[in-house]
C-alpha positions as CSV (number, residue, x, y, z in Angstrom):
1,X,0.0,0.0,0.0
2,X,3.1,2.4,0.2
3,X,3.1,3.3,-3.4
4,X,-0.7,4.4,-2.8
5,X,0.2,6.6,-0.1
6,X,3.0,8.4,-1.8
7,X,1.2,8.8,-4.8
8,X,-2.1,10.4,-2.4
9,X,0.7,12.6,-0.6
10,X,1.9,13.5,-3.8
11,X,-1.6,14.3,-5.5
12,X,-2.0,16.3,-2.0
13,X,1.0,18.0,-1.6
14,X,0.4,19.4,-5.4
15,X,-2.7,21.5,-3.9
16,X,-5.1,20.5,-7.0
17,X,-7.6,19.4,-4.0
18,X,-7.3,22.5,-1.9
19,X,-7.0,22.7,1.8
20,X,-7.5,18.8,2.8
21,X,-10.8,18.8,5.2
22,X,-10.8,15.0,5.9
23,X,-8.7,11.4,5.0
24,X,-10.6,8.6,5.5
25,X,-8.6,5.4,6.0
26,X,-10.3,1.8,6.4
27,X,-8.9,-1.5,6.7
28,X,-12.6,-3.3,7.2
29,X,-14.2,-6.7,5.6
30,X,-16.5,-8.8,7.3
31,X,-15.6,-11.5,9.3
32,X,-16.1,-14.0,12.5
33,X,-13.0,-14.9,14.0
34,X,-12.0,-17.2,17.0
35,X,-8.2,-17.6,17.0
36,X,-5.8,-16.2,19.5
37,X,-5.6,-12.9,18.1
38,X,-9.2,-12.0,19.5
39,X,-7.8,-12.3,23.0
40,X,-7.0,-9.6,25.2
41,X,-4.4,-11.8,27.2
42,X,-2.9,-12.3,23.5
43,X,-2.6,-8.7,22.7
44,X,-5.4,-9.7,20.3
45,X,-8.1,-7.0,18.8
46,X,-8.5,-4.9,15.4
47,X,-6.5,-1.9,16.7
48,X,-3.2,-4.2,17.5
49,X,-3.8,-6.6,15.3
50,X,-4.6,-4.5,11.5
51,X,-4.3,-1.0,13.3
52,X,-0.5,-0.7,13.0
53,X,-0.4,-0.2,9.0
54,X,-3.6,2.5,9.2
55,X,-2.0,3.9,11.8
56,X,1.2,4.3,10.5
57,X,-0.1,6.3,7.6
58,X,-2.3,7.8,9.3
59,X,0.2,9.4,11.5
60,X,2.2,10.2,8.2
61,X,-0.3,11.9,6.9
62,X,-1.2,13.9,10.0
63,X,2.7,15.3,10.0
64,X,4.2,17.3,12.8
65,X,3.0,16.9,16.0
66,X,0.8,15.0,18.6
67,X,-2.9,14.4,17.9
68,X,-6.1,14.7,19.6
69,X,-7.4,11.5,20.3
70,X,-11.2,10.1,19.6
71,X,-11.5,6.3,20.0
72,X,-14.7,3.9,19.8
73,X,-14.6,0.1,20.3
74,X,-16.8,-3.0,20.4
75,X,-17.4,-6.5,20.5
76,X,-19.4,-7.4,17.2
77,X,-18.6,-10.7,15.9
78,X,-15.9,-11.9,17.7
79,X,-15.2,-15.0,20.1
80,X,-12.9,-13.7,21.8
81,X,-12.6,-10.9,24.3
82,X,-11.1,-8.1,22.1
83,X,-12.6,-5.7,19.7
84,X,-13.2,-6.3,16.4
85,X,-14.9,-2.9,15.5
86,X,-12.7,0.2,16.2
87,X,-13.2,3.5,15.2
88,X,-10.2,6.6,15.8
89,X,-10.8,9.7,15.1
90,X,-7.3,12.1,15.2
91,X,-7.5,16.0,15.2
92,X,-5.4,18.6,15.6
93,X,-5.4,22.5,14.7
94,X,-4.8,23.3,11.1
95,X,-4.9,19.7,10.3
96,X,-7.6,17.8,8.4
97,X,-10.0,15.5,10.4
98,X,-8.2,11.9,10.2
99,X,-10.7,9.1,10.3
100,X,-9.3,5.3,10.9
101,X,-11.8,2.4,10.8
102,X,-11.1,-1.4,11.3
103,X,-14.1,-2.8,11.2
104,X,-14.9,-6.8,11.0
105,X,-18.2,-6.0,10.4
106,X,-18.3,-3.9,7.4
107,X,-20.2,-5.8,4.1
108,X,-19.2,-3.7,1.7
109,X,-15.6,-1.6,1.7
110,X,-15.6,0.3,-1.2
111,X,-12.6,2.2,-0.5
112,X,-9.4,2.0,1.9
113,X,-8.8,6.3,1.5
114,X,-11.1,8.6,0.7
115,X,-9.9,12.5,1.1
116,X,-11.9,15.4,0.8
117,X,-10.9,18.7,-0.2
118,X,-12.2,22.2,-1.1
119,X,-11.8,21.9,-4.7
120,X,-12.1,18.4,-5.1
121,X,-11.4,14.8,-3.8
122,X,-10.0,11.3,-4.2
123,X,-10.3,8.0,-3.4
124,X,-8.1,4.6,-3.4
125,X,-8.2,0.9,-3.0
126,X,-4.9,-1.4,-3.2
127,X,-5.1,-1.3,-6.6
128,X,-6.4,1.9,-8.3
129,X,-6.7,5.7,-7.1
130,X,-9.2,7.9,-8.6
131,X,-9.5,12.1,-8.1
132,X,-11.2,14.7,-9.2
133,X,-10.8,18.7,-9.3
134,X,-12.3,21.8,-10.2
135,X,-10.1,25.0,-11.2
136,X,-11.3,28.1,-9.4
137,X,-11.0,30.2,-12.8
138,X,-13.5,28.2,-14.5
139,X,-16.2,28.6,-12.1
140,X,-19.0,31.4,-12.1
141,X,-18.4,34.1,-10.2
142,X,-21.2,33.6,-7.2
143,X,-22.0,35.9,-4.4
144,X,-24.4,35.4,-1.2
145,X,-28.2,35.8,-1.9
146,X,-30.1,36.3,1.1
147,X,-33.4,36.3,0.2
148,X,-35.5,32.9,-0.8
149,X,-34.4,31.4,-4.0
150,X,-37.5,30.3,-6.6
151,X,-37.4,28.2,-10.0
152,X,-39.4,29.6,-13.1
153,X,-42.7,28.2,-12.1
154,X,-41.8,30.5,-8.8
155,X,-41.1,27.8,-6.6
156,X,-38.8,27.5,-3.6
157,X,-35.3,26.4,-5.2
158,X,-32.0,25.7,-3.7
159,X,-29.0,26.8,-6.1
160,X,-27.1,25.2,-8.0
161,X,-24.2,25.4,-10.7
162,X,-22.4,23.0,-13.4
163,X,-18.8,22.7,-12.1
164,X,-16.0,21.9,-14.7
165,X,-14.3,19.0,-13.2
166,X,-11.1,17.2,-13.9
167,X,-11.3,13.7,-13.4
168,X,-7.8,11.4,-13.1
169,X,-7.0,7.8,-12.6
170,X,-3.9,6.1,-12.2
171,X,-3.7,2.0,-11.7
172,X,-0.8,0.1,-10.6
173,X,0.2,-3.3,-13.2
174,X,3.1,-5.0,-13.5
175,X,3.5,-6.0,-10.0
176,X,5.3,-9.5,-10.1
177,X,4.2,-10.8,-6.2
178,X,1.4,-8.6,-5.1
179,X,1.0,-5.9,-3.5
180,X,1.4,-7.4,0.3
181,X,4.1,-9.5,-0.5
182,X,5.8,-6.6,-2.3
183,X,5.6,-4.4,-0.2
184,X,6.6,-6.6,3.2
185,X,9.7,-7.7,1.2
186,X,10.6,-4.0,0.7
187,X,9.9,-3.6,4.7
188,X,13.1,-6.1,5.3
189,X,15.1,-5.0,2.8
190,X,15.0,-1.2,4.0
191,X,15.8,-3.0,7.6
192,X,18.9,-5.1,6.2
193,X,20.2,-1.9,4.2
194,X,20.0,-0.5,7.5
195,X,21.5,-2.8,9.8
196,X,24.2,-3.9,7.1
197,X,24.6,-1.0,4.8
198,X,24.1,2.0,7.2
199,X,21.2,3.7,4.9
200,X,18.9,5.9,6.8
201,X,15.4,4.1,7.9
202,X,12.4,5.2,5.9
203,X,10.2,4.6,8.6
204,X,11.4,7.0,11.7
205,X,11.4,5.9,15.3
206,X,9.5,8.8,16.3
207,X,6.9,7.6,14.2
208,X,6.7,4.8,15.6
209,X,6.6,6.0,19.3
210,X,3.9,8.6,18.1
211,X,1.9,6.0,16.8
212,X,2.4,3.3,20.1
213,X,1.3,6.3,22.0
214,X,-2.2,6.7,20.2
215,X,-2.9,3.2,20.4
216,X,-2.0,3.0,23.9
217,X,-4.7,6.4,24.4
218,X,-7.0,4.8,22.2
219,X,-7.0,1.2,24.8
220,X,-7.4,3.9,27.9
221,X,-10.2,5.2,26.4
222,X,-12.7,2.5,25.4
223,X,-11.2,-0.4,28.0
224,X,-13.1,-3.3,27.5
225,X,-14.0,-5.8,30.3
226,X,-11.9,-9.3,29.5
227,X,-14.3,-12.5,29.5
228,X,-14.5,-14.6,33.0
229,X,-12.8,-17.6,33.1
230,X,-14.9,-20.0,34.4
């Protein structure tokens, strides 16, 4: 998924979506699960479990700084003690609204990002991103109207207008192992060039620590009682 999200940054960073309001990130399906990673005593849950590679981009994404924390968990369908739905919102001022979901009870998925922006937005799954745009310069000059708005038959009317939008796609082929396999192979060899070859690691330890430290809020804030043993 790291060639998505440098590719989103990019398409971000280039400001052909505006100020970024929102990034939606979810690593959901739907699932019933009863093996030792739904147990508490295990470390087990969605947020330890799947959270790590959301939340790694999602503290990329968020850049400088330590956010606000909003977390939500449950028990949906799960044998085990742990959560299987979490939801964590991060905030922070003059940052966009960072929503992460990993959800084992979500049917449909139709997206893993989805980022909204004044002038336009985009979405991705591990395969294909998609974005739109509009240029300021090609809109109609509007101004505030007060008073009630009516159609030609004098009806109440909300306004409206025909935006010129820009609409771009870019798909990644070619890929010889797929997309997980490539990129956990590329994980261990940016560790061994490391260890062996001295080459500064891509992914930083503060990072890291940043993102242990949101999880570990996120556990504070929705504890969750661990099953009797009987």
């Amino acid at each position: 998924m790291c060639h998505f999200l440098f590719r989103d940054e990019k398409i971000m960073a280039s400001g052909v979506l505006g100020d970024i309001v929102q990034i939606s990130i979810s690593y959901s399906g739907y699932a019933r699960r009863w093996d030792w990673q739904t147990v508490q005593d295990y470390n087990g849950g969605n947020l330890l479990n799947t959270g790590p590679h959301p939340m790694d981009h999602a503290v990329d994404l968020f850049g400088e700084g330590m956010p606000e924390v909003k977390c939500f968990m449950d028990r949906i369908n799960t044998f085990g003690d742990a959560e299987d739905y979490c939801k964590v919102i991060l905030w922070g001022k003059n940052k966009p609204i960072i929503d992460i979901e990993i959800s084992s009870c979500q049917a449909y998925n139709p997206f893993n990002y989805n980022i909204q922006g004044t002038r336009g937005g985009l979405v991705s799954d591990t395969n294909t991103i998609n974005y739109k745009y509009f240029i300021e310069d090609e809109c109609e000059k509007q101004q505030l109207i007060k008073e009630p708005l009516t159609d030609s038959l004098n009806e109440p009317a909300y306004c409206s207008e025909n935006l010129i939008w820009h609409e771009k796609k870019w798909e990644f082929i070619g890929e010889e192992f797929g997309t997980f396999e490539d990129r956990t192979s590329n994980y261990y060899i940016m560790l061994y060039k490391h260890l062996v070859e001295g080459e500064e690691m891509i992914v930083k330890l503060s990072e890291v620590r940043k993102q242990i430290a949101i999880i570990e809020e996120c556990h504070r804030q929705t504890k969750l009682e661990k099953f009797i043993k009987v």
